[in-house]
C-alpha positions in Angstrom: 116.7 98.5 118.2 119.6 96.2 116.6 117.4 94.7 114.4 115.8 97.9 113.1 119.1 99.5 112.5 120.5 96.3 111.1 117.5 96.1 108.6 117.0 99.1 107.4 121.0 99.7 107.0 121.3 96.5 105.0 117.8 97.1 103.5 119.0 100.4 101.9 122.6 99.8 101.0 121.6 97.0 99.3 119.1 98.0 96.8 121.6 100.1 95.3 124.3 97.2 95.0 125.3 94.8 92.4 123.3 91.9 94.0 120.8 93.4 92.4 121.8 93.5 89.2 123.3 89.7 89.6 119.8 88.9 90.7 118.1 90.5 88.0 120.5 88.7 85.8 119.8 85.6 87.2 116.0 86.1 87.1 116.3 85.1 83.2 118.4 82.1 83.7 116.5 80.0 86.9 113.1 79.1 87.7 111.6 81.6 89.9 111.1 79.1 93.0 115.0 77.7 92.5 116.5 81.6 92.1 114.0 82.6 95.7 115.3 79.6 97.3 119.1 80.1 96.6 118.5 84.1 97.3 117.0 82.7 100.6 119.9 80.4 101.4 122.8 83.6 100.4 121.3 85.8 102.7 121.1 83.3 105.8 124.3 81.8 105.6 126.6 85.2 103.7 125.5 87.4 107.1 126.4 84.9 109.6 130.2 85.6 108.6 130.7 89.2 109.9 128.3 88.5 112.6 131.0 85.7 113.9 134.0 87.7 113.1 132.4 90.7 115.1 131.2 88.7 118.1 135.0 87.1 118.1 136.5 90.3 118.0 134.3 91.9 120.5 135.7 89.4 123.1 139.2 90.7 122.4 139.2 94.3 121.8 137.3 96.6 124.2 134.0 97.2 123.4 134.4 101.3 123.3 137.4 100.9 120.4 135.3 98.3 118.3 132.7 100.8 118.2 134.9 103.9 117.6 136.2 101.8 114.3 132.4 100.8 113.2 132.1 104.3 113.7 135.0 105.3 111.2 133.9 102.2 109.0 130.3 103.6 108.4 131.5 107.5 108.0 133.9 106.1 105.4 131.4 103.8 103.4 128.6 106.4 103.7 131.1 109.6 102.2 132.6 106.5 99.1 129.0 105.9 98.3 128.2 109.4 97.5 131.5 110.3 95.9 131.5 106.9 93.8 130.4 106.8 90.3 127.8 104.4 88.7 129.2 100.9 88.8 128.9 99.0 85.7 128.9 95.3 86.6 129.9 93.1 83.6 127.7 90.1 83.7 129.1 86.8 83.2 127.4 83.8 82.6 128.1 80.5 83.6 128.5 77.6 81.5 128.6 74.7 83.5 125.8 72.4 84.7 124.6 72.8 88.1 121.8 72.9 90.2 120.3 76.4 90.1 119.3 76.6 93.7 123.2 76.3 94.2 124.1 78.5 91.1 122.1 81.2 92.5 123.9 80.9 96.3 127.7 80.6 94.7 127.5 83.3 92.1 125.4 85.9 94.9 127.7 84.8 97.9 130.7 85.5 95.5 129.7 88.6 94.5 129.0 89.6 98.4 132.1 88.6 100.1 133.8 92.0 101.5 130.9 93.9 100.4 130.0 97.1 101.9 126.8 95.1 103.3 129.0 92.8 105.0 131.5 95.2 106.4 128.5 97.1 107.9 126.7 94.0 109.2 130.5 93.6 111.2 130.5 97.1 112.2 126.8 97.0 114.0 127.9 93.2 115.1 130.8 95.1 117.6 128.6 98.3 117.8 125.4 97.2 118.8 124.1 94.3 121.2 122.4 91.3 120.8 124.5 89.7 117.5 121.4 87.5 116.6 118.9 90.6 115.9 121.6 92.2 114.1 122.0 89.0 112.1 118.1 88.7 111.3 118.0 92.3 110.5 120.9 92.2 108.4 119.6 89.0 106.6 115.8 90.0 106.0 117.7 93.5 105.0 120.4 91.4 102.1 117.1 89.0 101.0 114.1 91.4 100.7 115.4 93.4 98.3 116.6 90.7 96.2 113.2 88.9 96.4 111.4 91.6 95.1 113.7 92.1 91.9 113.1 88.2 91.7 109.3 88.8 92.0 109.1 91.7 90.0 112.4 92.2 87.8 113.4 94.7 85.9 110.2 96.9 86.0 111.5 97.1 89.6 114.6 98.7 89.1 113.5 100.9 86.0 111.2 103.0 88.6 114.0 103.6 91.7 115.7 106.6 91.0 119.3 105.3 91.5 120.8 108.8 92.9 117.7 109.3 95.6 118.7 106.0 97.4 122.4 106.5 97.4 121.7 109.7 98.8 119.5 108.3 101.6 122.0 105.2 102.0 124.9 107.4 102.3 123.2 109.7 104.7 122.0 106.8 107.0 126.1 105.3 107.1 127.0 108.5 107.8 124.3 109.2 110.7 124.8 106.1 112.3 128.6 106.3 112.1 128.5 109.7 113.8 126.4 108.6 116.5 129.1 105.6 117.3 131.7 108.1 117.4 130.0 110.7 119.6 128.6 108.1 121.9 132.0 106.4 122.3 133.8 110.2 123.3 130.6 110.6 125.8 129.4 113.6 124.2 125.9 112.0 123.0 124.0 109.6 125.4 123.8 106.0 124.3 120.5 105.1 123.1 121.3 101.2 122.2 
């Protein structure tokens, strides 16, 4: 169960994020095979950061108020996501020589860090059990997306309505952040 809810979380909240639109970016700039390896290599190595600061935390704080705060975490994300306007990313392009396989990993991994992906990945890391599910789930969930836009591109993008999958990402932050709260006061059983 960790690594469905960790998958399709991720899954979800990222195809409406600015990775995307990075990758897509990128798609025009890198080999296919170098911009799919460094996709492969963000997603591995950017998900492995909440998972550790989670797992570390989780051995400090009690379990109950970890999960009472992933709670909170994923009510707030999910009710920002449907309040928040269209993002307009300003792309930037890079003007030094380097490998692309690397210039793919930095500029993604940059544009990540303190994401709402990664806060969530840290949230189900103290929530839920088994931190290397939730790590798979969360990484197959940040590179799938992005493979496909590298695969496919913009025709990709141009048939997702944009509003429908905010609406469904919101809703499932918001679902899963209620059912952390109620289970932590008792009032729901635990399921996972």
């Amino acid at each position: 169960m960790s690594f469905l809810i960790s998958f399709v979380s991720i899954f979800l909240a990222e195809i409406a994020e600015k990775t995307i639109l990075i990758t897509l970016s990128l798609a025009g700039q890198v080999k296919r095979k170098n911009l799919i390896i460094g996709i492969l290599l963000f997603s591995i190595l950017i998900m492995i950061i909440p998972i550790a600061i989670g797992s570390y935390l989780d051995r400090i704080f009690p379990l109950g108020t970890l999960s009472l705060a992933s709670g909170i975490i994923f009510i707030i994300i999910g009710v920002f996501q449907l309040i928040s306007g269209k993002e307009e990313e300003e792309e930037k392009e890079i003007k030094f020589k380097v490998n692309e396989v690397i210039k793919v990993f930095l500029i993604l991994s940059l544009a990540e860090l303190g994401d709402k992906t990664q806060i969530a990945t840290f949230s189900l890391s103290v929530a839920l059990p088994n931190a290397f599910l939730i790590w798979l789930g969360a990484t197959l969930g940040i590179f799938l997306p992005n493979l496909i836009v590298a695969i496919v591109g913009s025709e990709f993008l141009k048939k997702i309505n944009q509003n429908i999958v905010k609406v469904i990402t919101s809703s499932l932050f918001l679902l899963v952040g209620i059912y952390l709260i109620l289970t932590y006061f008792g009032w729901i059983p635990k399921i996972f």
